[in-house]
MDAnalysis code that builds the backbone (N, CA, C; Angstrom):
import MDAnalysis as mda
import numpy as np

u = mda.Universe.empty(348, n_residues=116, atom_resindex=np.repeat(np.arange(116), 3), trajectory=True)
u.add_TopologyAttr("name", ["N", "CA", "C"] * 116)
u.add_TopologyAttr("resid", np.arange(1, 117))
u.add_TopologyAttr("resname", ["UNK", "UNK", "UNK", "UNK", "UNK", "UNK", "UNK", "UNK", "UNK", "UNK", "UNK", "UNK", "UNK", "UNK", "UNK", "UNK", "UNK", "UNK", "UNK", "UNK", "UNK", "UNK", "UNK", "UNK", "UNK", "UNK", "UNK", "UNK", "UNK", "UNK", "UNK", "UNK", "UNK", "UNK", "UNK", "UNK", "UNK", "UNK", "UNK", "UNK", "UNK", "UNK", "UNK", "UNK", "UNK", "UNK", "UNK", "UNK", "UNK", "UNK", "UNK", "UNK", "UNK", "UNK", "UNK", "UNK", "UNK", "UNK", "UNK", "UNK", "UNK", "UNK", "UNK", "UNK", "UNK", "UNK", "UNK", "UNK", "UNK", "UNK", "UNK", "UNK", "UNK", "UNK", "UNK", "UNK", "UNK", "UNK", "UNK", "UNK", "UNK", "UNK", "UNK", "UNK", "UNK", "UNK", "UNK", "UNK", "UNK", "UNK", "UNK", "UNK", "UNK", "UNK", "UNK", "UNK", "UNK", "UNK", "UNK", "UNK", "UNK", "UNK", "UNK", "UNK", "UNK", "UNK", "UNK", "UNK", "UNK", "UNK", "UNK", "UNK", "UNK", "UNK", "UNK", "UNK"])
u.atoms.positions = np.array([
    [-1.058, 34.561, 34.814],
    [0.013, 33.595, 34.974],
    [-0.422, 32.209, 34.498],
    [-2.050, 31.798, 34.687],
    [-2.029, 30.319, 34.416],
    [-2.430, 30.547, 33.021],
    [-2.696, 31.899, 32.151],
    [-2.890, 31.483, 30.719],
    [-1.310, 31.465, 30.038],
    [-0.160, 32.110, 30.845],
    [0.936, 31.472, 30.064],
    [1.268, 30.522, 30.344],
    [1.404, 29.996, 31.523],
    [1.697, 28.090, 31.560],
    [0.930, 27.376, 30.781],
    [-0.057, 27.193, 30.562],
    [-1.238, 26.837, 29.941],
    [-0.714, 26.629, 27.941],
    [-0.296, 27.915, 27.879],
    [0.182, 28.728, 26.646],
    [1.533, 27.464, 26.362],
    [2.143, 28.065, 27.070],
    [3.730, 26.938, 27.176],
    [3.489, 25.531, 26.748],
    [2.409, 24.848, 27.677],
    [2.459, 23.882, 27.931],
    [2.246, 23.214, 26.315],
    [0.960, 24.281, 26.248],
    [0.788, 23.669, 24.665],
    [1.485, 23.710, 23.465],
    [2.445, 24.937, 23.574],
    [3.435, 24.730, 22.745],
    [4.286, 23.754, 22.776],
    [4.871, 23.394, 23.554],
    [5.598, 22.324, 23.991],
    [4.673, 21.205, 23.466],
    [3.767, 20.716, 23.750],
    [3.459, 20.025, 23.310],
    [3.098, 19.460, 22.091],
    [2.934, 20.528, 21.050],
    [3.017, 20.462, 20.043],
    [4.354, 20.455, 19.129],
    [5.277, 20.793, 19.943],
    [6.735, 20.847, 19.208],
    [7.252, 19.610, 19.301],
    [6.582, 18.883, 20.742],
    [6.919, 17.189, 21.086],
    [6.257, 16.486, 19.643],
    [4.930, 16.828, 19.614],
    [3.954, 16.297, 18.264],
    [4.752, 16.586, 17.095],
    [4.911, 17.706, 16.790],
    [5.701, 17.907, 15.104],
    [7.347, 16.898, 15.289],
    [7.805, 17.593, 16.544],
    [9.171, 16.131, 16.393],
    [8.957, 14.799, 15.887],
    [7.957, 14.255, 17.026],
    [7.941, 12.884, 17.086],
    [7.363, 12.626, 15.617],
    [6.446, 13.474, 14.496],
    [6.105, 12.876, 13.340],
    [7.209, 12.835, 12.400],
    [8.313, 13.330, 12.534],
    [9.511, 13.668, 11.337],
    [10.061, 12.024, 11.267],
    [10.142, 11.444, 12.346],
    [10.352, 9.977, 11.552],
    [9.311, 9.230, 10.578],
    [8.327, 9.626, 11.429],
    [7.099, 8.368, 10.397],
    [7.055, 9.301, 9.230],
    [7.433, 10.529, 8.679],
    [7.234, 11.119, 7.715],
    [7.982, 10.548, 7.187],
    [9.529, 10.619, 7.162],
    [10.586, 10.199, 6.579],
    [10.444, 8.653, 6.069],
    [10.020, 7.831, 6.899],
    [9.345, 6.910, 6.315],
    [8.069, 6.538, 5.402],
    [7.380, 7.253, 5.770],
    [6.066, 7.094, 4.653],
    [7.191, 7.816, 3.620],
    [7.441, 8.720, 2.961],
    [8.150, 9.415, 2.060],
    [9.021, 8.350, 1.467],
    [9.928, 7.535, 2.487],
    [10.673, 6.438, 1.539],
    [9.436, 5.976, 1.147],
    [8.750, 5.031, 1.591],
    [7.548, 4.076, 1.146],
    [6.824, 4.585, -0.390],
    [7.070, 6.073, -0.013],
    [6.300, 6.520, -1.665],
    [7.309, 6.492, -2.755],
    [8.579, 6.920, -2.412],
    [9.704, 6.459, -3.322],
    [9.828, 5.216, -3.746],
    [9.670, 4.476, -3.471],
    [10.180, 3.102, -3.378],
    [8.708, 2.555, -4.624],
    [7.799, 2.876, -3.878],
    [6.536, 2.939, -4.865],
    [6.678, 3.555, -5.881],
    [6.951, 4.792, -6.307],
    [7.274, 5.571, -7.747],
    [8.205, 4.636, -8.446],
    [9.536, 4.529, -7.800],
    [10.083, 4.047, -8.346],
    [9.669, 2.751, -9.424],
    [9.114, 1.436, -8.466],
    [8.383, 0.511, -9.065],
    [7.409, 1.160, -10.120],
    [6.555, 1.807, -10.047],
    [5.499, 2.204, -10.746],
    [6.382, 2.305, -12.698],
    [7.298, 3.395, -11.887],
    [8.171, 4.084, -13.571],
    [9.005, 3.318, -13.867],
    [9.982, 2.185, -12.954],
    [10.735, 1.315, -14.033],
    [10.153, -0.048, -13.645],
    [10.827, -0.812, -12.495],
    [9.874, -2.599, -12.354],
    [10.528, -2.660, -10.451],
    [9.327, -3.756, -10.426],
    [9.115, -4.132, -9.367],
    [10.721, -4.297, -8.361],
    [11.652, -5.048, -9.264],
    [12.714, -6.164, -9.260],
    [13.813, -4.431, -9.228],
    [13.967, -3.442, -9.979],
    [14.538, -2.177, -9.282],
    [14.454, -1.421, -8.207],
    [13.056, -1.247, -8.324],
    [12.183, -0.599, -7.127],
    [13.012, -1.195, -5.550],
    [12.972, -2.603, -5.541],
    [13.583, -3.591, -4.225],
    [15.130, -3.463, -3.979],
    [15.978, -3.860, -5.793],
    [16.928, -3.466, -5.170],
    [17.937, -1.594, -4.945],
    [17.150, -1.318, -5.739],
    [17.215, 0.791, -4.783],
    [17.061, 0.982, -3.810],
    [16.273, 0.167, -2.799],
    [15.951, 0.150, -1.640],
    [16.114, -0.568, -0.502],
    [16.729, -1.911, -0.547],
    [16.341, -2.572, 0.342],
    [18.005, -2.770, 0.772],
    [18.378, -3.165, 1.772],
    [19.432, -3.178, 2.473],
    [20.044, -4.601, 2.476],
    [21.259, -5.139, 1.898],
    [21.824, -6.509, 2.018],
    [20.916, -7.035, 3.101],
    [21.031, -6.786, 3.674],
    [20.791, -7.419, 5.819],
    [19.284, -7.326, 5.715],
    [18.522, -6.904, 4.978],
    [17.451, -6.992, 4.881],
    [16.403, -8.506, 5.046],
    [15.450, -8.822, 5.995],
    [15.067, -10.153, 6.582],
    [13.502, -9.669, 6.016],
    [12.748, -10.860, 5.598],
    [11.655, -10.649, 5.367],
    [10.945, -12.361, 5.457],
    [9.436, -12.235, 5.471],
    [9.472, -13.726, 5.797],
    [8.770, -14.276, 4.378],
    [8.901, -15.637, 3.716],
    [7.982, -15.990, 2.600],
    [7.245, -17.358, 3.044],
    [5.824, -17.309, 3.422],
    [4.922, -18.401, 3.692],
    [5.952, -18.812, 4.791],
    [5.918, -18.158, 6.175],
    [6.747, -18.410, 7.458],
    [8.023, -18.616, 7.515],
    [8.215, -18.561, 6.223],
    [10.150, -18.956, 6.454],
    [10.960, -17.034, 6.295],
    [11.475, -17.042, 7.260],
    [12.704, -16.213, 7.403],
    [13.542, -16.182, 6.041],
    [13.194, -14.825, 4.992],
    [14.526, -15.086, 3.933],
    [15.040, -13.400, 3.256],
    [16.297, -13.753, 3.065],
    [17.213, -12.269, 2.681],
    [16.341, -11.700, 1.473],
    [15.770, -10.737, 2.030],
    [15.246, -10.182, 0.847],
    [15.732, -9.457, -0.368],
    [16.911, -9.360, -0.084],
    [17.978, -8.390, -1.240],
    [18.580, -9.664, -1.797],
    [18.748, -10.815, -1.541],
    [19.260, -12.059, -1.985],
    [18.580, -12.456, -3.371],
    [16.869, -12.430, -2.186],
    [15.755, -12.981, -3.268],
    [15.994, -12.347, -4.278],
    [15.704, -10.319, -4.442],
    [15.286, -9.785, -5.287],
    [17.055, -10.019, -6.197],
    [17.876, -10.015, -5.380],
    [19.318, -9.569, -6.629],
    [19.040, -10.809, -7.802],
    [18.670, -12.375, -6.986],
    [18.781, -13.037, -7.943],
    [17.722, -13.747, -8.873],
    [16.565, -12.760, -8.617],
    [15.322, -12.655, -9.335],
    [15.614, -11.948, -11.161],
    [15.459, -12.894, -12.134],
    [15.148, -12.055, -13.227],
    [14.463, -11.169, -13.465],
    [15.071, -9.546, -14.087],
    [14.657, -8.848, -14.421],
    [13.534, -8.715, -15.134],
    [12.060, -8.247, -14.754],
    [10.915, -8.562, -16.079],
    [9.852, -7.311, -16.129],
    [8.705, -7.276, -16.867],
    [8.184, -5.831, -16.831],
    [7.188, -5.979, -15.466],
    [7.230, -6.748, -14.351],
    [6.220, -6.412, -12.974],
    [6.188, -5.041, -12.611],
    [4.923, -5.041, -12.072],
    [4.984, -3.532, -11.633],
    [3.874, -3.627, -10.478],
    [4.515, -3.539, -9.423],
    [3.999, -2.857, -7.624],
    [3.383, -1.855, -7.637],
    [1.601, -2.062, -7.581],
    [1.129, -0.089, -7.289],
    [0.742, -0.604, -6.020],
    [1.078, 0.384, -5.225],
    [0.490, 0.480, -4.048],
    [1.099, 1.714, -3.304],
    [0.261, 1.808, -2.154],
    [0.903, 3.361, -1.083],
    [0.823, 3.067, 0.261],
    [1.410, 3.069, 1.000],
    [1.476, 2.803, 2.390],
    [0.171, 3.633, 2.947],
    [-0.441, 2.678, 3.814],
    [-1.991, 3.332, 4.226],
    [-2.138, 3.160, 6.219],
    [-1.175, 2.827, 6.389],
    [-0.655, 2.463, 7.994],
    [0.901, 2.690, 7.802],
    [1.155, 3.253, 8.854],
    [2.478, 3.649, 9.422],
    [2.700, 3.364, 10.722],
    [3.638, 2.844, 11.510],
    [3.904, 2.570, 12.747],
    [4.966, 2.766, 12.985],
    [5.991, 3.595, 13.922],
    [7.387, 3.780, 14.150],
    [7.900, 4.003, 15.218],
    [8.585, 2.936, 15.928],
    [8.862, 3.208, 17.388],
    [8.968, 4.488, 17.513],
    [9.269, 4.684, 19.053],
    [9.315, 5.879, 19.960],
    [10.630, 6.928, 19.276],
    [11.731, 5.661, 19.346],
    [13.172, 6.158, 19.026],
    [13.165, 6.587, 17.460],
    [12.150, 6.131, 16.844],
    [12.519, 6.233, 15.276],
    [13.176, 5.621, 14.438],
    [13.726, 4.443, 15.064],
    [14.925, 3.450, 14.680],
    [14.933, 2.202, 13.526],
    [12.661, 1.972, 14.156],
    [12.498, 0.819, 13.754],
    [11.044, 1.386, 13.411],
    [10.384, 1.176, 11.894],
    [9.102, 1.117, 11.424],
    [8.577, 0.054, 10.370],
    [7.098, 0.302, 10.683],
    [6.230, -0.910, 9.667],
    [5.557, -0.038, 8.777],
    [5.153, -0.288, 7.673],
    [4.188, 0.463, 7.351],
    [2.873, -0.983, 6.405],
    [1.813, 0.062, 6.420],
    [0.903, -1.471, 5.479],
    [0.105, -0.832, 4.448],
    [-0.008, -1.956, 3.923],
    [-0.933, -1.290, 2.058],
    [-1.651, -2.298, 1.841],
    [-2.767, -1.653, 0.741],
    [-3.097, -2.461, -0.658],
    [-1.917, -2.553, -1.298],
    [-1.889, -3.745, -1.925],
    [-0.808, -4.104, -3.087],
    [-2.045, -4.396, -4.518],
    [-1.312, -4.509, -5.427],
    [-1.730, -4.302, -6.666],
    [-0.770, -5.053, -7.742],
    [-0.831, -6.122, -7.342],
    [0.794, -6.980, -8.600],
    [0.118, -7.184, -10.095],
    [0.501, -6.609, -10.971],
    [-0.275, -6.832, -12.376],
    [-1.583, -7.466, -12.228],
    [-2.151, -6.408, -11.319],
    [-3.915, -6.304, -11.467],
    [-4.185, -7.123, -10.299],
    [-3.701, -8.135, -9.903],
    [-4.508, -8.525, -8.577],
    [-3.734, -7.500, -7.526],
    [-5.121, -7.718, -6.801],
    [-5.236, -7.680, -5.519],
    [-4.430, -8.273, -4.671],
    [-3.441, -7.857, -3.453],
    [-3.527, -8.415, -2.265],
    [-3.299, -7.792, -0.991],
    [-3.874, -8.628, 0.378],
    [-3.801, -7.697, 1.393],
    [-2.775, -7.760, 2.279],
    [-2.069, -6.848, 2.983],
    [-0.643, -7.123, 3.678],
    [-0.573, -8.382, 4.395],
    [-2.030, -9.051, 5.044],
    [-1.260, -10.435, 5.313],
    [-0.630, -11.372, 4.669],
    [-1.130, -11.140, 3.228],
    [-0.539, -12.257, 2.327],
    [0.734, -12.810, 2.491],
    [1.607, -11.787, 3.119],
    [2.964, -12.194, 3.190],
    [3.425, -13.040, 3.654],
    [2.686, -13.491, 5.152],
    [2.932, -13.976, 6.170],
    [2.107, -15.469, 6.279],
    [1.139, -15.622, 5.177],
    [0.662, -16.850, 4.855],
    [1.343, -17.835, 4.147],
])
């Protein structure tokens, strides 16, 4: 009797584990799209394929529409390599971060940059 509770328990628990990863998957998976994308056409597509009007992001502490920035950014050959290397996604699945190396035509930078 206690090797099937035992048995249960761990199934269950692992079905809790495979659930709870189907969001952060779904997200890392956009994150790699979003990356291909940039990679094969430009930076300035890549953002707007992806990013949501309502979209908030911050530049050197200021609060600004990031679909604003990118719509009224000229089109040019930039190109974003990078891959999400941290993932974080609430409980609910509602709300995630993810973090990278970035790679903007050869430099380097590290996810704080943003926020400096």
């Amino acid at each position: 009797m206690k090797t099937i509770i035992i048995s249960i328990t761990i199934l269950l628990l692992c079905i809790v584990q495979v659930q709870a990863q189907q969001p952060i998957d779904q997200l890392i998976a956009a994150e790699k799209k979003f990356a291909n994308t940039s990679k094969e056409q430009t930076t300035r597509k890549a953002f707007l394929a992806n990013v949501d009007s309502n979209c908030i992001g911050f530049n050197k502490g200021e609060e600004v529409n990031i679909f604003t920035q990118w719509t009224t950014r000229k089109e040019d050959s930039s190109k974003l390599t990078w891959a999400p290397e941290l993932a974080i996604i609430s409980s609910s699945g509602e709300m995630g971060v993810t973090a990278d190396k970035r790679v903007v035509n050869g430099n380097y930078y590290s996810p704080l940059d943003c926020f400096l």
